[in-house]
N, C-alpha and C positions, 0 to 999 in steps of 0.2 A: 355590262351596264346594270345597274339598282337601282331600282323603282322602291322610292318608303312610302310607307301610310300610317300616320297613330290618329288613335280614337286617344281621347284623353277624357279624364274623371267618367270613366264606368259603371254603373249602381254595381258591381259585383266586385268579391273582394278578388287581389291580387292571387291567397293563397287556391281559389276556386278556379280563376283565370286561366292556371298553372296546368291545370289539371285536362284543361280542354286544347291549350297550343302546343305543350308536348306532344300532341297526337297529330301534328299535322306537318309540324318541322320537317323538313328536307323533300316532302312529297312534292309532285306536280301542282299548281297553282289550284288546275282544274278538279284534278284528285281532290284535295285537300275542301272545296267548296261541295265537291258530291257528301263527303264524309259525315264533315261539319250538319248537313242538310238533314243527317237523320242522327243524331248525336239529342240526348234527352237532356242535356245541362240547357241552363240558360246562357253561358256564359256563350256557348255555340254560333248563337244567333250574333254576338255581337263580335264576335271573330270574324266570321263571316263575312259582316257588310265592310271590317275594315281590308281583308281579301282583298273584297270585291272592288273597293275603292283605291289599293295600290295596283290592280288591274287594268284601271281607267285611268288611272296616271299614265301608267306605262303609255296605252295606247294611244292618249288622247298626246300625251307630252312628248314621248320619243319613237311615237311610229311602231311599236315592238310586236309582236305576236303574242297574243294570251295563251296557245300552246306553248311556246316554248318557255315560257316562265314556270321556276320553281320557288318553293318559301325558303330561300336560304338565310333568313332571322328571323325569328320571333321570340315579343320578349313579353313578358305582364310583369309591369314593375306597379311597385304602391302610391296611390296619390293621398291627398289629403284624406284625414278620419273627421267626418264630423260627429260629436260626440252631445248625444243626446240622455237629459237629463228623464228617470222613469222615476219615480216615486214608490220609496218601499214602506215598512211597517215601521213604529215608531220614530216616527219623522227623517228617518235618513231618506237614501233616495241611491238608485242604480245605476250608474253610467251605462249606457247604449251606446255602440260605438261600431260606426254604420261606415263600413270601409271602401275604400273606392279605389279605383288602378287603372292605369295608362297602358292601353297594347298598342305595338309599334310592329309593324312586320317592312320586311326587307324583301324583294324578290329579287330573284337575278334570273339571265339569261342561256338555257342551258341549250348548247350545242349538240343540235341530234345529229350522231353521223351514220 
């Protein structure tokens, strides 16, 4: 059985995202939320509550055990850039481009024997 959960449009970019779900791929549900808890990115904090919320699926929607859940997807893909105009010298002007990403996690059901 797979339990999904996506957080969508992020304040953090995709490539930073990256950085923090690779570290929690294929661990236990619970493992992965202790980790997360003391982890210094920001991106941390918002992995976490999406976690937290395919966790409550599970249990709320198919009855499942939060021990026996593992992360078997995690993904941070790119969502829209919105792209903000800064004002430089001689009347040009800087693009600022303020990037934002979709995290999607998958759990599955791992059989302890």
């Amino acid at each position: 059985m797979e339990v999904r959960a996506v957080t969508k449009y992020t304040g953090i970019s995709a490539q930073k995202a990256r950085l923090v779900v690779n570290e929690v791929r294929g661990r236990q549900a619970e493992e992965a939320l202790a980790m997360l808890q003391f982890m210094p990115q920001s991106a941390a904090k918002v992995v976490a509550k999406t976690i937290k919320s395919a966790l409550a699926n599970a249990e709320e929607n198919f009855g499942l055990e939060p021990e026996d859940m593992y992360v078997a997807k995690i993904v941070a893909d790119e969502a829209p850039t919105r792209k903000w105009r800064r004002f430089g010298a001689r009347g040009r002007f800087k693009p600022w481009l303020r990037r934002s990403s979709h995290i999607t996690v998958v759990l599955a059901e791992r059989e302890i024997a």
